[in-house]
ROROLUM-133624 format. One record per residue (C-alpha): residue in three letters; chain; x, y, z. Coordinates in steps of 0.25 Angstrom, whole numbers, always signed. Layout:
ROROLUM-133624
<node residuo="ala" cadena="A" xx="X" yy="Y" zz="Z"/>
...
//
This chain:
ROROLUM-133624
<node residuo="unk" cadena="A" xx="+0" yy="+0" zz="+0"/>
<node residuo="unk" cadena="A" xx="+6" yy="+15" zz="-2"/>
<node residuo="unk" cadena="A" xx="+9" yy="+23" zz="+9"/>
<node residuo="unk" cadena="A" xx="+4" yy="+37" zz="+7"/>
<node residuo="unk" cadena="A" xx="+12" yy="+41" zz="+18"/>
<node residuo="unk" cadena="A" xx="+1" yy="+52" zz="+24"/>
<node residuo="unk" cadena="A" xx="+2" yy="+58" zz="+10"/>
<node residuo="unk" cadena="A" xx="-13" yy="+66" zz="+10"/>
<node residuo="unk" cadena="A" xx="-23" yy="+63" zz="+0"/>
<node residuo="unk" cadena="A" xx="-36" yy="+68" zz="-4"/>
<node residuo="unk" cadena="A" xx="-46" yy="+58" zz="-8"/>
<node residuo="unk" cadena="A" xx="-59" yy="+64" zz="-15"/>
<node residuo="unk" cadena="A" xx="-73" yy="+56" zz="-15"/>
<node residuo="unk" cadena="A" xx="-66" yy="+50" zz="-2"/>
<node residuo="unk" cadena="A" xx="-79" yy="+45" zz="+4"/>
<node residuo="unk" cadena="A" xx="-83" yy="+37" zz="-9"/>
<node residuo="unk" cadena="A" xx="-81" yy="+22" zz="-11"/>
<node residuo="unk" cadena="A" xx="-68" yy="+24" zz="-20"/>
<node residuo="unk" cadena="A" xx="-63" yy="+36" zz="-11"/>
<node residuo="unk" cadena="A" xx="-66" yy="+31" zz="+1"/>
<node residuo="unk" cadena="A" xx="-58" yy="+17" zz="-2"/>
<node residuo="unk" cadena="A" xx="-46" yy="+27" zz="-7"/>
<node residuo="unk" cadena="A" xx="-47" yy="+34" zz="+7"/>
<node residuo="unk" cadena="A" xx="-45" yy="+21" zz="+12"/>
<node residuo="unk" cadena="A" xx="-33" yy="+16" zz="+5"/>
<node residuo="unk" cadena="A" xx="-26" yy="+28" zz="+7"/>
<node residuo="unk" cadena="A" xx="-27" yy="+31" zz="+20"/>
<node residuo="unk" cadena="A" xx="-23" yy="+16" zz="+23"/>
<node residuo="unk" cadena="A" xx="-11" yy="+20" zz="+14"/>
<node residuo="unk" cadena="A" xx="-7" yy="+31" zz="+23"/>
<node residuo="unk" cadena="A" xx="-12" yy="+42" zz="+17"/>
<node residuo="unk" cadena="A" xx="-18" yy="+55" zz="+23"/>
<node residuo="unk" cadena="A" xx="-31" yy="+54" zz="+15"/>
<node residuo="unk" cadena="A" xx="-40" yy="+67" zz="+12"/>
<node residuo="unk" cadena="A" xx="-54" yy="+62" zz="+10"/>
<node residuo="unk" cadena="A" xx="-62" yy="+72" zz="+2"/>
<node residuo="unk" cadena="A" xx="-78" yy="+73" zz="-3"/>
<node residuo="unk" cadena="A" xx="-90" yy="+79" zz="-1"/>
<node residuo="unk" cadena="A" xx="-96" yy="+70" zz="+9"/>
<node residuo="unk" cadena="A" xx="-91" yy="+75" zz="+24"/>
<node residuo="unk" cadena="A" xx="-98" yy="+64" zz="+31"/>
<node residuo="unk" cadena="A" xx="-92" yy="+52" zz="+21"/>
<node residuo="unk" cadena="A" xx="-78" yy="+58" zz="+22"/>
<node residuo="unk" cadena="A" xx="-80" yy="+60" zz="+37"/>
<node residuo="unk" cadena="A" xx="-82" yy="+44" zz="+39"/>
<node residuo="unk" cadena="A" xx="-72" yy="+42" zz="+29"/>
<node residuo="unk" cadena="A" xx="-62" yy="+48" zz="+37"/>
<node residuo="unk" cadena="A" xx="-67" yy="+41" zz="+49"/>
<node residuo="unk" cadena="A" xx="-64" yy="+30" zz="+44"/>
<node residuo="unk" cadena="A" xx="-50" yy="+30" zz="+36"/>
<node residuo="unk" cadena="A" xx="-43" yy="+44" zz="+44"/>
<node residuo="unk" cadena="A" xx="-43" yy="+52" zz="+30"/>
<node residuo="unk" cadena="A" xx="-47" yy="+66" zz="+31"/>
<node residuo="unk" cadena="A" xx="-60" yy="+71" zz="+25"/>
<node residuo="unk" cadena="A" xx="-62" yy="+82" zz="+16"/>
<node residuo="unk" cadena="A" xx="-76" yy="+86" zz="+11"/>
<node residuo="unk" cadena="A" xx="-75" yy="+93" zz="-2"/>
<node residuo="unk" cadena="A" xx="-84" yy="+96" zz="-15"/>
<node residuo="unk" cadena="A" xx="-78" yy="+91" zz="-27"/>
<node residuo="unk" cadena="A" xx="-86" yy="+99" zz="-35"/>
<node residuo="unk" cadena="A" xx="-81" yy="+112" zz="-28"/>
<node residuo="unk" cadena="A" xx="-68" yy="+119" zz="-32"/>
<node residuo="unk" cadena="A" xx="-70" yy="+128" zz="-21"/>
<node residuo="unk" cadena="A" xx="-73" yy="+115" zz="-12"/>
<node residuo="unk" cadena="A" xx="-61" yy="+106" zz="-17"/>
<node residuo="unk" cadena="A" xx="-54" yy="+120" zz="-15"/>
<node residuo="unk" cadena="A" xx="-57" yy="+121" zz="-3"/>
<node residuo="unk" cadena="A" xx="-52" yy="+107" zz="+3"/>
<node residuo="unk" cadena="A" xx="-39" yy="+105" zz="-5"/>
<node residuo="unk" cadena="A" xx="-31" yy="+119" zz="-6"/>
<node residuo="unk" cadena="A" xx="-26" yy="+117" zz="+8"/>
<node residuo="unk" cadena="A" xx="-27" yy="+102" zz="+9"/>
<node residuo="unk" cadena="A" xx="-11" yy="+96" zz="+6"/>
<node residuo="unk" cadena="A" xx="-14" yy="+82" zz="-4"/>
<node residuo="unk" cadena="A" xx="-3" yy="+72" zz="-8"/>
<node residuo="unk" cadena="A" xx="-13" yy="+65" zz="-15"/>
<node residuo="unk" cadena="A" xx="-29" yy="+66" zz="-23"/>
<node residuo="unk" cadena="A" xx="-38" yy="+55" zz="-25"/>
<node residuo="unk" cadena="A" xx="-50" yy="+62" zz="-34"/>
<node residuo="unk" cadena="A" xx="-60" yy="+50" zz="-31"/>
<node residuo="unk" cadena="A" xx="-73" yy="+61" zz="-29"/>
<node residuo="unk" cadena="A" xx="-83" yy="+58" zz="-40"/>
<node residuo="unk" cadena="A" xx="-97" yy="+56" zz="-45"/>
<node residuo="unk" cadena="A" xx="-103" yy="+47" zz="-53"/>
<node residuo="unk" cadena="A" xx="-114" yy="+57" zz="-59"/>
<node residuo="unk" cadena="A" xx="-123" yy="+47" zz="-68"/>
<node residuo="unk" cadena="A" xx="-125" yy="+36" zz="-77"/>
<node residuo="unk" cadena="A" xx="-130" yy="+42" zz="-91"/>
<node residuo="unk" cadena="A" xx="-128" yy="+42" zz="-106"/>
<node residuo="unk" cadena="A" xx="-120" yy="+56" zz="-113"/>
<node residuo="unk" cadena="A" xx="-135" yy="+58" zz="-118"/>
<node residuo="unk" cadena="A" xx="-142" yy="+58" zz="-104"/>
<node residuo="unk" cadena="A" xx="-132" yy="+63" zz="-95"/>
<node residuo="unk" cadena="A" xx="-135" yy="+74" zz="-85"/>
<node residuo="unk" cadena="A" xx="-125" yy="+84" zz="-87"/>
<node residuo="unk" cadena="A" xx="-125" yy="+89" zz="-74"/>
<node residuo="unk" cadena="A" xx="-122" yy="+75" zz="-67"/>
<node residuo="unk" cadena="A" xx="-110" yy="+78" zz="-78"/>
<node residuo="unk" cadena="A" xx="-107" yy="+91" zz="-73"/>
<node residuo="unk" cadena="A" xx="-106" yy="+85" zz="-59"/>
<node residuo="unk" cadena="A" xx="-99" yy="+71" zz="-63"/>
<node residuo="unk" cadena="A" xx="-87" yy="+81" zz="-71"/>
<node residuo="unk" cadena="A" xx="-88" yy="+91" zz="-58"/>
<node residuo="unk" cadena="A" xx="-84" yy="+78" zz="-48"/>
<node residuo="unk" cadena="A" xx="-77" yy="+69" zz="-54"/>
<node residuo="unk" cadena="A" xx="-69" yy="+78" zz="-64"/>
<node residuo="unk" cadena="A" xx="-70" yy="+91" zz="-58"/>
<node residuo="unk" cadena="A" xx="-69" yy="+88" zz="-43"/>
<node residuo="unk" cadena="A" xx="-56" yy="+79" zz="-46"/>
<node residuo="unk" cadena="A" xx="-50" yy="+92" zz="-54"/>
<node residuo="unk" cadena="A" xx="-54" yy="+100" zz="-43"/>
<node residuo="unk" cadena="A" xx="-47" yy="+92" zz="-33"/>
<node residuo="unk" cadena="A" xx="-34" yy="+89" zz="-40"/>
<node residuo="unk" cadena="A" xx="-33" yy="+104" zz="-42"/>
<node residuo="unk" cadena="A" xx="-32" yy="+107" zz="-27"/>
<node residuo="unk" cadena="A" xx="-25" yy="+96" zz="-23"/>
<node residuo="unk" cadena="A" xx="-14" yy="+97" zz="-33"/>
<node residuo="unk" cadena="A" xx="-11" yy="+109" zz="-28"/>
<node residuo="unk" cadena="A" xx="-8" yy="+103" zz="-14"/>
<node residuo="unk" cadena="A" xx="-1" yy="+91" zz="-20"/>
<node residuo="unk" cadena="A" xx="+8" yy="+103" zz="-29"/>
<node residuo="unk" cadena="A" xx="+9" yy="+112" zz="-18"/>
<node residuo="unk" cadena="A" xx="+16" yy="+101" zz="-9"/>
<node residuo="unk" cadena="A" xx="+24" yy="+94" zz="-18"/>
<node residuo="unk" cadena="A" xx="+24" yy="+81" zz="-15"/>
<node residuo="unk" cadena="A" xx="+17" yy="+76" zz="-27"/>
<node residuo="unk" cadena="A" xx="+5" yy="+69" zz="-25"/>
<node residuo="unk" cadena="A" xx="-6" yy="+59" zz="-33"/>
<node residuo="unk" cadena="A" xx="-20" yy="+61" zz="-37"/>
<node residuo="unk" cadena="A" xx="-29" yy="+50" zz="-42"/>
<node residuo="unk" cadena="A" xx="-43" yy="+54" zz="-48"/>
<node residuo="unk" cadena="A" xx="-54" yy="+43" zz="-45"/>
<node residuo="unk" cadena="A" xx="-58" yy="+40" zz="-61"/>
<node residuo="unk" cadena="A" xx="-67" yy="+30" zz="-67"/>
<node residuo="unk" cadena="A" xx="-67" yy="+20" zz="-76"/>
<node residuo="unk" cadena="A" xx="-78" yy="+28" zz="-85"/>
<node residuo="unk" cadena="A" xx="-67" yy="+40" zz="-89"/>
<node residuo="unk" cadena="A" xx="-59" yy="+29" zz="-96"/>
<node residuo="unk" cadena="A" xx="-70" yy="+20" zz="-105"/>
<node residuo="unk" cadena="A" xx="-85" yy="+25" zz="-109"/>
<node residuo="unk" cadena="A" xx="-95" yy="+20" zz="-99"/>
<node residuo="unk" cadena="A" xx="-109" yy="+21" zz="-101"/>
<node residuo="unk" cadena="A" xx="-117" yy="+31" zz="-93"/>
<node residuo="unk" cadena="A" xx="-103" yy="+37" zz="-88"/>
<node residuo="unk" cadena="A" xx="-103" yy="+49" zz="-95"/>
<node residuo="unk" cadena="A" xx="-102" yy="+60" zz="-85"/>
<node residuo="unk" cadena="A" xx="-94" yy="+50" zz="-76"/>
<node residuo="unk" cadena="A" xx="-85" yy="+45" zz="-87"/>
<node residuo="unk" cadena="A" xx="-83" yy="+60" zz="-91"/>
<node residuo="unk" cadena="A" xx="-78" yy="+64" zz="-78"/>
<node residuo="unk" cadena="A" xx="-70" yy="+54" zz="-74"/>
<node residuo="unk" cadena="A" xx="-62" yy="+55" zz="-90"/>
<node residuo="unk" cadena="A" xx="-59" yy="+70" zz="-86"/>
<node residuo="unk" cadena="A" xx="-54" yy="+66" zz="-73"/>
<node residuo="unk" cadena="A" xx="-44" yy="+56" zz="-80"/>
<node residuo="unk" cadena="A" xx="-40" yy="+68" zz="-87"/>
<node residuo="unk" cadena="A" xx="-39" yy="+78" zz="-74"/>
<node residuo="unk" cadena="A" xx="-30" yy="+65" zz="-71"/>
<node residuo="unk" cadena="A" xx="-21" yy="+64" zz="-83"/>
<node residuo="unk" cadena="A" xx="-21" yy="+80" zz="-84"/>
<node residuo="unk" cadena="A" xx="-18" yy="+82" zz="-69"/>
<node residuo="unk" cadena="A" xx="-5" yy="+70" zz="-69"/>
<node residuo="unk" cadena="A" xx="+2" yy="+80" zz="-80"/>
<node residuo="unk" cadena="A" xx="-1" yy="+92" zz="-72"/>
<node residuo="unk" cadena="A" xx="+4" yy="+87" zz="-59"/>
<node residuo="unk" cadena="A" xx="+13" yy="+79" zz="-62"/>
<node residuo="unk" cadena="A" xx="+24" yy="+87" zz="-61"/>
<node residuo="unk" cadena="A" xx="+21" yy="+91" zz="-46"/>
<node residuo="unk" cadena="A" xx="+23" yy="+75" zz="-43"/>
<node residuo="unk" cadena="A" xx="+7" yy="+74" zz="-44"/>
<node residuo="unk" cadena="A" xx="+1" yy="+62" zz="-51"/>
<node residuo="unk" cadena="A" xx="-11" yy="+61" zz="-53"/>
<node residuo="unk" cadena="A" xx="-21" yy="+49" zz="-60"/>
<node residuo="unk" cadena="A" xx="-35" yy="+43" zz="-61"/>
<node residuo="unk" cadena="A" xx="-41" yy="+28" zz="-58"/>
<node residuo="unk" cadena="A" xx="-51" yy="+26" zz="-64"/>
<node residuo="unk" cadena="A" xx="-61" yy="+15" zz="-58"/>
<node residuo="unk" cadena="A" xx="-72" yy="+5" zz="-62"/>
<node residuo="unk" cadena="A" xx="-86" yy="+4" zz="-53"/>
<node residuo="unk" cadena="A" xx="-83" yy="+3" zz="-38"/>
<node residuo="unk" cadena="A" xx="-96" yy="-4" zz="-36"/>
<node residuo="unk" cadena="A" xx="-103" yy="+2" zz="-25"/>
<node residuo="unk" cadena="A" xx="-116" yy="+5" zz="-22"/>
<node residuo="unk" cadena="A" xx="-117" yy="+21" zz="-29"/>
<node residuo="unk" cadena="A" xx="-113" yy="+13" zz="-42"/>
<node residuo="unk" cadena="A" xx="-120" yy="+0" zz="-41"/>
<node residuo="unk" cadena="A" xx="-132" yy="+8" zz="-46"/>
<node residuo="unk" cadena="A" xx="-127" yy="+7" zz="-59"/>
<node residuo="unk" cadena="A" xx="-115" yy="-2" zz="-61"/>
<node residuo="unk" cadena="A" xx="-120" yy="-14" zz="-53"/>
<node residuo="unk" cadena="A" xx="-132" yy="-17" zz="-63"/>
<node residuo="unk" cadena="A" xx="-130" yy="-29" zz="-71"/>
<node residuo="unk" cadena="A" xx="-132" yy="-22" zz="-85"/>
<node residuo="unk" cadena="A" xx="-121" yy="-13" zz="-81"/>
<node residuo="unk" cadena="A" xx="-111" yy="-21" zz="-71"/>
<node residuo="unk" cadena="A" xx="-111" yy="-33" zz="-81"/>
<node residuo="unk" cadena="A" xx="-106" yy="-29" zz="-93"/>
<node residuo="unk" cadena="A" xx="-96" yy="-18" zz="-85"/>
<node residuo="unk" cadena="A" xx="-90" yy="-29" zz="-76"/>
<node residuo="unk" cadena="A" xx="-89" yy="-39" zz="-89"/>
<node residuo="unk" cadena="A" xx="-82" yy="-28" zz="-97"/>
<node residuo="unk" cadena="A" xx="-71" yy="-27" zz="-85"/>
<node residuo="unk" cadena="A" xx="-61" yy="-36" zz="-85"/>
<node residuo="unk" cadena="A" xx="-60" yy="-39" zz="-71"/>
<node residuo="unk" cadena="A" xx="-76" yy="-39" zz="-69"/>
<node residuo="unk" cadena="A" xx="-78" yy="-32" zz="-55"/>
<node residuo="unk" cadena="A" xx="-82" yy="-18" zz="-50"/>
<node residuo="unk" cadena="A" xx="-69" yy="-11" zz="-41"/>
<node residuo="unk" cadena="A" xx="-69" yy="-10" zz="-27"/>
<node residuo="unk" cadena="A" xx="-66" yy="+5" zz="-18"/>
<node residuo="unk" cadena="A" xx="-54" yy="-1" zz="-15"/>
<node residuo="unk" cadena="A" xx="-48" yy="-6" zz="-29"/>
<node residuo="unk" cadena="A" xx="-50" yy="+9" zz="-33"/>
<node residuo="unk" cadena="A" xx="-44" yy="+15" zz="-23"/>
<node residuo="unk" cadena="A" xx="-31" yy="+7" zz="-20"/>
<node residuo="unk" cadena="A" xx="-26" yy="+14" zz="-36"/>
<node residuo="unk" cadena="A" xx="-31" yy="+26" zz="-31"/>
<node residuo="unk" cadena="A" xx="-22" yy="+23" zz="-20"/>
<node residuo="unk" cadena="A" xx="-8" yy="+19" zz="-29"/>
<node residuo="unk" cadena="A" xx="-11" yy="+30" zz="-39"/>
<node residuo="unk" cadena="A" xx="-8" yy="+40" zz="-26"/>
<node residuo="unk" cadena="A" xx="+4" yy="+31" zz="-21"/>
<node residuo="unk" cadena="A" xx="+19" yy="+32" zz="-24"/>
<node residuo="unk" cadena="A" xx="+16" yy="+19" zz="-30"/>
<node residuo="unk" cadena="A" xx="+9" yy="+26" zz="-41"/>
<node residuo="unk" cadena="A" xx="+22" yy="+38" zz="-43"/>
<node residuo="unk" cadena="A" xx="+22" yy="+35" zz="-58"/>
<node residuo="unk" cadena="A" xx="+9" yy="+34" zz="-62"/>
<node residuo="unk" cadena="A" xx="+1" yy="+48" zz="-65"/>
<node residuo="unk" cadena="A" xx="-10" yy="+51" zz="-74"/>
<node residuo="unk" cadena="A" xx="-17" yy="+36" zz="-77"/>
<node residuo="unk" cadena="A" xx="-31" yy="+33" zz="-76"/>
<node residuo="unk" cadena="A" xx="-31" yy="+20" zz="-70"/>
<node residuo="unk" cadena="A" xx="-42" yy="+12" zz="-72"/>
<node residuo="unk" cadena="A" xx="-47" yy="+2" zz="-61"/>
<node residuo="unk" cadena="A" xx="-57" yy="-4" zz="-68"/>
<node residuo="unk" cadena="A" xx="-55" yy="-21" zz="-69"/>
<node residuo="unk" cadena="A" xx="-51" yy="-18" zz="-82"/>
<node residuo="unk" cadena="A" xx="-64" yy="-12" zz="-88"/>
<node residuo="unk" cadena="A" xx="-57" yy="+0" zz="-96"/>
<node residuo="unk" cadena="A" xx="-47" yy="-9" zz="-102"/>
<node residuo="unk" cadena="A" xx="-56" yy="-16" zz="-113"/>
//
């Protein structure tokens, strides 16, 4: 396991299943976690429970994200806030679920990188961030198109960010996961005429679990991962590789 050495890191949507588990891991990895989202009570048990520090914040407020991060010294980011907007076609898509989904996941991602680089710059130490991405910004998936959209342009805020900070010692790169099943996504992915033909596609045939997510996110932070700066990683059984 790394050893994160007390090295302070800020994890977004920290009281969500994906989030939550990365809190986890990295606090049993000896880092000094940050746990930020907009839920005060969620992150309050969260803290309660592992010894990371909360930190409510709106993602969809540059004042807000402002606010929490311009005095707040990061080594590290883990940008695993989001919002899974809608399941609908480009021709019946609400626009302003889109506007929201682009606000979130893309927007709030940019936001936060944009403050804590600062931090990271200003200490000089280097640092890692690792966007929470989807399988959906790599392949077309039906009904995904706000979702799909938003998670493609935070691939990119990844690519553009590693050339931007790289030369401050920064890296900075995305995972980019299949369906956690839980029960917010079960609504959609656990009917049979959707969850059959996806698991058959997918070469190793299973949904992912929190933890299977979250122990890349972990490398990608480590000195394990001092090399490796700009990928999209997919952890995805295999699915986008047909």
């Amino acid at each position: 396991m790394p050893d994160f050495n007390g090295r302070p890191i800020l994890v977004t949507g920290g009281s969500g299943g994906i989030g939550g588990e990365t809190v986890r891991q990295l606090v049993a990895a000896g880092a000094d976690v940050i746990a930020g989202g907009r839920s005060e009570e969620a992150l309050g048990e969260l803290a309660a429970e592992t010894g990371a520090r909360a930190l409510p914040f709106d993602l969809t407020s540059e004042d807000s994200v402002r606010q929490a991060l311009e005095t707040l010294d990061v080594w590290g980011v883990v940008n695993c806030g989001g919002f899974g907007g809608e399941i609908a076609t480009p021709m019946e898509t609400d626009i302003s679920v889109f506007d929201k989904v682009i606000s979130v996941n893309a927007r709030g991602a940019l936001l936060v990188t944009k403050y804590a680089s600062r931090s990271m710059i200003r200490l000089g130490k280097g640092g890692s961030i690792v966007n929470v991405s989807s399988q959906a910004g790599l392949v077309a998936l039906g009904g995904h198109i706000s979702y799909g959209s938003s998670k493609a342009a935070l691939d990119n805020i990844t690519r553009v960010s590693a050339l931007e900070l790289g030369p401050y010692g920064i890296r900075v790169n995305s995972v980019n996961p299949t369906v956690v099943m839980t029960p917010m996504s079960a609504w959609y992915w656990g009917r049979p005429d959707i969850e059959g033909p996806f698991l058959a596609a997918m070469p190793l045939g299973r949904w992912a679990t929190e933890a299977e997510i979250a122990a890349p996110i972990v490398f990608l932070l480590s000195d394990g991962a001092s090399m490796i700066s700009g990928v999209s990683l997919p952890i995805d059984g295999g699915y986008t590789a047909r």
